[in-house]
N, C-alpha and C positions, 0 to 999 in steps of 0.2 A: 282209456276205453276205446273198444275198436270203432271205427267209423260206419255209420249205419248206411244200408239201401235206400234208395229212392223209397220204399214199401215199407221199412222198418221205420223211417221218418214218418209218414203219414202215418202209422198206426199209433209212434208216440203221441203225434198233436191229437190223436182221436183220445189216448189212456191218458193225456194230461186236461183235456177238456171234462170229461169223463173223471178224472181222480183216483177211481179205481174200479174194479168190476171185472165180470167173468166174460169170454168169449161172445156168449151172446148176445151180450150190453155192448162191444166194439162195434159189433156185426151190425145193430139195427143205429149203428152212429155214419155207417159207411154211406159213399155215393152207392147209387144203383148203378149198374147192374154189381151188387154186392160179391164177391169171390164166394168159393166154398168155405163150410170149418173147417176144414181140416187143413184148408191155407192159412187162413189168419191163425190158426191156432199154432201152424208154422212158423209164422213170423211174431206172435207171442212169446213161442218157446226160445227162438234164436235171443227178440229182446234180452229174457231173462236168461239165457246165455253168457251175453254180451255183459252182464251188468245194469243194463238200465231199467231192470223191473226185479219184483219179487215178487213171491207168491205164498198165499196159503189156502192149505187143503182142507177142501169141506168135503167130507165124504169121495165120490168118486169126481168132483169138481177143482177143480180152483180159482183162488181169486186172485188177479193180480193187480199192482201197484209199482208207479212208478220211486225209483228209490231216491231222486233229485228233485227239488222243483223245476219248472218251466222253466222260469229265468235263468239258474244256473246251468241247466241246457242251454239254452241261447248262448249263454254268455262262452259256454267250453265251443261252441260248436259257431262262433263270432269269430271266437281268438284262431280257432284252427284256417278256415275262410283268410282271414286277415292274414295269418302266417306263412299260409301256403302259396295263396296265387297275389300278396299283396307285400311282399318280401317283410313282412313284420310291422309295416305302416300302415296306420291310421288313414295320415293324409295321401297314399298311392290309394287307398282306397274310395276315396273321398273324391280325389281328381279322376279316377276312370269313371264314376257317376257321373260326374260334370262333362266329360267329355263325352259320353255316353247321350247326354243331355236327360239324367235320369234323375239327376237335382237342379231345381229352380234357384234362382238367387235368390227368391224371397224363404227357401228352406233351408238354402244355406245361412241365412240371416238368423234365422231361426236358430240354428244349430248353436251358431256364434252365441247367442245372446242364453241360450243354455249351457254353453262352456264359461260364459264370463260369470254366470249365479254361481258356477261351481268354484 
C-alpha cells in the first residue's frame, strides 16, 4: 500500500474512530478551524485510491469504510517505521527511545515483563 500524508493519516484515525460514515460525519470529527469539503473529500478520495477505504453509494452520496482494522494499520505502518529508519530492529529502535530519554526504565521494565508472559 502506498504511504499516506501527514493529512491522509489524520483522516484515517478520524474514519477509524468513526468506523465508517460520509464526509460530513469526518468533518464535524475534525479540529477547528475544520478545512473545506471539497478538501477532506480530497483526501477521502485519494484514501480510497490508495486502498485503505471503500465505499458505497447512496444515491448521489457515499459512505466510506476503512478496509483494515486500526491494529493492522498500526502494525503495517510499525513494521515499515522499524524497517526504514530502524535497519529492521526492534532493539535500534528501542535504544534511540532510551537515548532519546523517551523510555523510562521503569517502562522498560514494563516492556520486559510483557516479553517474558509472551
Amino acid at each position: 500500500m502506498e504511504k499516506l500524508t501527514n493529512q491522509e493519516e489524520e483522516m484515517m484515525l478520524i474514519i477509524f474512530q468513526q468506523g465508517k460514515g460520509f464526509i460530513k460525519d469526518f468533518i464535524q470529527k475534525m479540529d477547528e478551524p475544520t478545512p473545506p469539503y471539497t478538501t477532506v473529500a480530497s483526501i477521502v478520495k485519494n484514501l480510497e485510491r490508495k486502498g485503505y477505504l471503500k465505499s458505497t453509494r447512496y444515491g448521489n452520496t457515499y459512505e466510506y469504510s476503512p478496509v483494515m482494522e486500526e491494529s493492522e494499520y498500526k502494525s503495517k505502518f510499525m513494521s515499515g517505521v522499524v524497517q526504514n529508519y530502524f535497519e529492521n530492529s526492534y532493539k535500534e529502535m528501542v535504544s534511540f527511545f532510551v537515548e532519546k530519554q523517551k523510555i523510562s526504565a521503569e517502562e522498560l521494565q514494563e516492556i520486559i515483563k510483557l516479553i517474558e508472559k509472551k
